[in-house]
C-alpha positions in Angstrom: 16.2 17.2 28.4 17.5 15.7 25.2 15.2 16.8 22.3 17.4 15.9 19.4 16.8 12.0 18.4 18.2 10.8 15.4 17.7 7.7 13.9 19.7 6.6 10.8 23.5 6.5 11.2 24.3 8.1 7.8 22.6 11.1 9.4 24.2 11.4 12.3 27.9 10.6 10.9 27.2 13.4 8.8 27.0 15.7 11.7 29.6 14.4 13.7 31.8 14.5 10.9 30.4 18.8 10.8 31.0 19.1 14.4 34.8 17.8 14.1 35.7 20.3 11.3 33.3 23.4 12.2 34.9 25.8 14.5 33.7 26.2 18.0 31.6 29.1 17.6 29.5 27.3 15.0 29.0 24.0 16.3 27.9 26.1 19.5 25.0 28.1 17.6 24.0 25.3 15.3 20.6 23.6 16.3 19.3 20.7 15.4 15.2 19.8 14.9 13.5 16.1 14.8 9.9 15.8 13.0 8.2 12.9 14.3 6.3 11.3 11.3 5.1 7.5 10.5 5.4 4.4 8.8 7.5 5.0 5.7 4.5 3.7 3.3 2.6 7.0 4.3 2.1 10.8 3.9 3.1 11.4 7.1 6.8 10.3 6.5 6.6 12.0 3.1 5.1 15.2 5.2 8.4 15.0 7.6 10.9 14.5 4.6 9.3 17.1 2.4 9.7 19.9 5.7 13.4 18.7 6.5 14.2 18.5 2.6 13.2 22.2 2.5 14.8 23.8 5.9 17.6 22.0 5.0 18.0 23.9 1.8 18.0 27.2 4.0 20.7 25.5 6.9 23.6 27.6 5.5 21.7 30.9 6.1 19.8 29.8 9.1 22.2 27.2 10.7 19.0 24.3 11.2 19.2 21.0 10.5 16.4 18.8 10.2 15.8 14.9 10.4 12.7 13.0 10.0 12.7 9.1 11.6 9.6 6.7 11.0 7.8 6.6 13.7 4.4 5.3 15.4 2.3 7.8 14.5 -0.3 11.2 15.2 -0.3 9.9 19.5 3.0 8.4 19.4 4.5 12.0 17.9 2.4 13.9 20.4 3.8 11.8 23.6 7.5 12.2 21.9 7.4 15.7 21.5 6.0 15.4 25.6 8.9 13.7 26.5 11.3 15.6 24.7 12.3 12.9 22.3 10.8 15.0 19.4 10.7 19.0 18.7 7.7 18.3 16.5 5.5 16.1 15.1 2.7 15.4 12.3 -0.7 14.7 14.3 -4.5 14.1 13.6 -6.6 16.7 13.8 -8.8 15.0 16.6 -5.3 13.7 17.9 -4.5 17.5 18.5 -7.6 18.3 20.2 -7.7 15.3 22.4 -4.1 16.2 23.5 -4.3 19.6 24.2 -8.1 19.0 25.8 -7.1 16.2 27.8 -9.5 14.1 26.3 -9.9 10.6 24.0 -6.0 9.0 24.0 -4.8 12.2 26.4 -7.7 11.5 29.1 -7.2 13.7 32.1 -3.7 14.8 31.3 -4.1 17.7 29.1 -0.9 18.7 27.1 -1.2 22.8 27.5 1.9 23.1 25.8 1.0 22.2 23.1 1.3 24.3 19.9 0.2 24.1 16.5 2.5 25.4 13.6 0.0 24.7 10.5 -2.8 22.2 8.9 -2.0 19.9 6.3 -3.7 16.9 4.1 -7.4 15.9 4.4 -7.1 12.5 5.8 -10.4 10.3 5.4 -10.8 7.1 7.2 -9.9 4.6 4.4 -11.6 0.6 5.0 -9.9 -1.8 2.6 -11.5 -5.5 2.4 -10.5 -8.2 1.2 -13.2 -9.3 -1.8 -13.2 -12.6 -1.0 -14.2 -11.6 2.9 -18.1 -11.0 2.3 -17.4 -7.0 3.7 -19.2 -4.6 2.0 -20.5 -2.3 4.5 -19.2 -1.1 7.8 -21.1 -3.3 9.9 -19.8 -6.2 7.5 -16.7 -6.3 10.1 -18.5 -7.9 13.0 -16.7 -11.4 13.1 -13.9 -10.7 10.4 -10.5 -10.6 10.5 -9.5 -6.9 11.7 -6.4 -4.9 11.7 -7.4 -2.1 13.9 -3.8 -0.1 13.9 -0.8 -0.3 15.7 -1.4 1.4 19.2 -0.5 5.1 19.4 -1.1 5.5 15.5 -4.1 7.6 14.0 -6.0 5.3 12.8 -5.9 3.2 16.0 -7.3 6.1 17.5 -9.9 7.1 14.9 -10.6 3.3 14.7 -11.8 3.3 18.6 -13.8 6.0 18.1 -15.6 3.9 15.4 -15.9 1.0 17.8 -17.3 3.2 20.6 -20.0 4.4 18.4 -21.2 0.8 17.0 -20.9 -0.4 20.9 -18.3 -2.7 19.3 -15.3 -3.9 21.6 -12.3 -6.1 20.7 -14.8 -9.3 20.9 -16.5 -8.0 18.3 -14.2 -9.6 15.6 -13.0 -13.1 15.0 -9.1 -11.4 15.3 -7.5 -8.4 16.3 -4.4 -7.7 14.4 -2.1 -4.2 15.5 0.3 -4.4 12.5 1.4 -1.3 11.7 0.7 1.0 8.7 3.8 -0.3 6.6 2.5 -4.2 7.7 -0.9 -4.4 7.0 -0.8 -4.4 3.1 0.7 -7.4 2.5 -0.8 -9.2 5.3 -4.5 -8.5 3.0 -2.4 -9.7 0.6 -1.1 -13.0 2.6 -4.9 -13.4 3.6 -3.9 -13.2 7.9 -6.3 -10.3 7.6 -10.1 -9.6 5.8 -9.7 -5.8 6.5 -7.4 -3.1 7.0 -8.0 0.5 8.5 -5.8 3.4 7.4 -6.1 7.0 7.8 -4.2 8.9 5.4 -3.7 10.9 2.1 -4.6 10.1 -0.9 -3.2 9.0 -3.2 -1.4 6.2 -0.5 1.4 3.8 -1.6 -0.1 1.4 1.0 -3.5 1.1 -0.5 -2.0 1.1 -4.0 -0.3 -2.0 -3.0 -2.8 -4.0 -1.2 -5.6 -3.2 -4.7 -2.4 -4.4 -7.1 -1.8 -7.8 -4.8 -4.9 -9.3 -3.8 -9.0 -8.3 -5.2 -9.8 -5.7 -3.1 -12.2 -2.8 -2.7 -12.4 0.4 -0.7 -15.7 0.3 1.9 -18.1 3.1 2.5 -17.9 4.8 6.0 -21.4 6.9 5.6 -24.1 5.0 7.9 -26.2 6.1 10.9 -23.0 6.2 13.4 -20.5 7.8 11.2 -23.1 10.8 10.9 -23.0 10.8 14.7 -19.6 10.9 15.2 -19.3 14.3 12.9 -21.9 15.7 14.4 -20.4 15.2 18.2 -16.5 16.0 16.8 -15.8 19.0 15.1 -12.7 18.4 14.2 -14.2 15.4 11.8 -16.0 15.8 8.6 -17.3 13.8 5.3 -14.9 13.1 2.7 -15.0 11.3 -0.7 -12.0 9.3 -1.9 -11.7 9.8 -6.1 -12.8 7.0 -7.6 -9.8 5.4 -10.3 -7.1 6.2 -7.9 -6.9 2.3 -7.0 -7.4 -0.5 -9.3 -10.8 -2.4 -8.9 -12.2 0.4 -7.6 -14.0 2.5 -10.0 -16.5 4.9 -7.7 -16.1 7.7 -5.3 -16.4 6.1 -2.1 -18.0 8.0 1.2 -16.1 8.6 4.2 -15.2 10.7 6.7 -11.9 12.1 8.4 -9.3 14.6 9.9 -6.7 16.6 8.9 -3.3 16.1 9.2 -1.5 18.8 11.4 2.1 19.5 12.2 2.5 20.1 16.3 5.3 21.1 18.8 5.6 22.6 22.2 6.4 25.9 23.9 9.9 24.2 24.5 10.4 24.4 21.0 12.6 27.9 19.8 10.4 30.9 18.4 13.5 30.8 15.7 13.7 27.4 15.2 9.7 27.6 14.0 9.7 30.6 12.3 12.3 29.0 10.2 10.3 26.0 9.6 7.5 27.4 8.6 9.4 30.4 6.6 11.0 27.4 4.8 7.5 25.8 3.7 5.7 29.1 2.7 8.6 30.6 0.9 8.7 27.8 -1.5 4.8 26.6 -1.7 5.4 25.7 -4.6 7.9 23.2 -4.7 6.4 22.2 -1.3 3.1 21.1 -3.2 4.5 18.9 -5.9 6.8 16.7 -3.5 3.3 14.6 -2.8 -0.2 14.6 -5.3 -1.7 14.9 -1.7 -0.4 18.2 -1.3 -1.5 19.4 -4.6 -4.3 21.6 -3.4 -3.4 23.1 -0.5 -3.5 27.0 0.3 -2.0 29.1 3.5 -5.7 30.0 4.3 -7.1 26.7 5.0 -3.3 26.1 6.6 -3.3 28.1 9.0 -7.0 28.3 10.5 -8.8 24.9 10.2 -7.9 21.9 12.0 -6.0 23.2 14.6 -7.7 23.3 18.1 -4.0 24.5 19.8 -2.8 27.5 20.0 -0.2 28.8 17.1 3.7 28.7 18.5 4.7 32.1 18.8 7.2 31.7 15.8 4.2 30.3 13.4 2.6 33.5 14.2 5.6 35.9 13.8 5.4 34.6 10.1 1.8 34.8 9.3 2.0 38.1 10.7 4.4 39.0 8.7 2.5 38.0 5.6 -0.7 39.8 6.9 -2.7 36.4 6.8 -3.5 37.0 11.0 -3.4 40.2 13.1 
């Protein structure tokens, strides 16, 4: 099974040029790690970098490399990381618990090796609309212009939970778009689209660029069947995203949302783990200030909320060692 995909050439020149000049013995032990992320425009793929940009500081002592590709997104990294293409990924919260429950995206086929290493972000469902597009509340949607989420991304999933609870189906809108989360912005922009769905961190590059290119305000998720949906799934819960962060939108705005969580598989070495994780918590700091969505995070929260897998064995040879589980 092939578990190490790479997917810029610069990278992988770089380790066929190390593999020509190491000796035997250390090519041999040398082992090499893939973190499935997103589109480039989110935290995810800044969640990937910043992980790979600190193992990577540790590979002489350790011998791990680290890459990070773009990819689809929370389901898209969960079914790599099945297959073997990925050793780990960043996932929804709900993304993790429908995987390893067999439930939602994952129906019937329950992922039971599946491991969680640690919680991230706070990632609220984020509804950008056009101002122009007469949207101001969630039920506003019904014959817009929708971009729903490419398929195997978060917010495609979170989105069809949405849908499920207004008894909404793709009919319900005058146009489905499944652009991905690096697309969408500029087609608000290029007016293809009256609304956008995204679930991420905030601040978000994506959002920032959609409010500077076109009129555009953030939406309120807080009605009847958003309460329902928290109150069915654990694993959500309100949120608020900070007023000012965007331009032309002044007010805290009601939501709700997930976590972002970083996955892998009991395929995945105890070492190779432990060292990830060693990497992160052994230089929080600098960790934190690689993204402002990072910026409050603490090992607590980390390691216990949001995650509805078990811990990999080498996540919890760390905590342990820190005394932060039995």
């Amino acid at each position: 099974m092939n578990r190490h995909v790479f997917s810029t050439a610069a990278f992988s020149g770089a380790l066929i040029a190390a593999a020509t000049f190491a000796s035997p013995a250390v090519a041999q032990d040398e082992q090499f790690i893939t973190i499935g992320t997103g589109g480039q425009t989110g935290v995810y793929y800044v969640v990937g970098q910043s992980v790979c940009r600190l193992v990577n500081r540790g590979s002489d002592e350790h011998n791990i490399r680290c890459n990070a590709p773009s990819t689809g997104g929370s389901v898209a990294n969960v079914n790599g990381i099945k297959s073997g293409e990925l050793d780990m990924g960043v996932a929804q919260s709900d993304v993790q618990y429908q995987a390893y429950n067999g439930t939602g995206n994952f129906e019937g086929d329950a992922y039971e090796d599946l491991r969680a290493i640690f919680r991230i972000h706070g990632e609220p469902l984020t509804l950008l609309a056009r101002a122009d597009s007469g949207i101001e509340t969630l039920s506003d949607l019904e014959g817009k212009r929708v971009n729903i989420g490419n398929p195997g991304s978060g917010q495609r999933n979170t989105m069809e939970v949405v849908m499920d609870a207004k008894g909404w189906d793709r009919d319900t809108f005058s146009l489905v778009s499944e652009l991905g989360a690096a697309e969408q912005a500029a087609a608000l922009s290029d007016n293809n689209i009256d609304a956008m769905v995204y679930v991420v961190g905030h601040p978000n590059g994506s959002i920032q660029e959609a409010t500077t290119t076109v009129d555009s305000h953030l939406i309120p998720l807080n009605d009847e069947d958003i309460d329902g949906i928290i109150e069915e799934f654990p694993y959500y819960s309100k949120s608020v995203i900070p007023g000012g962060l965007y331009k032309n939108n002044p007010d805290d705005v009601e939501t709700f949302g997930v976590a972002a969580t970083l996955v892998t598989t009991t395929e995945t070495s105890e070492e190779a783990v432990y060292e990830t994780v060693k990497a992160v918590f052994d230089d929080f700091d600098r960790f934190k200030r690689l993204h402002p969505a990072f910026e409050n995070l603490n090992p607590e929260d980390m390691i216990s909320s949001g995650l509805s897998a078990p811990l990999h064995d080498g996540a919890a040879r760390y905590y342990r060692e820190q005394g932060w589980i039995e």
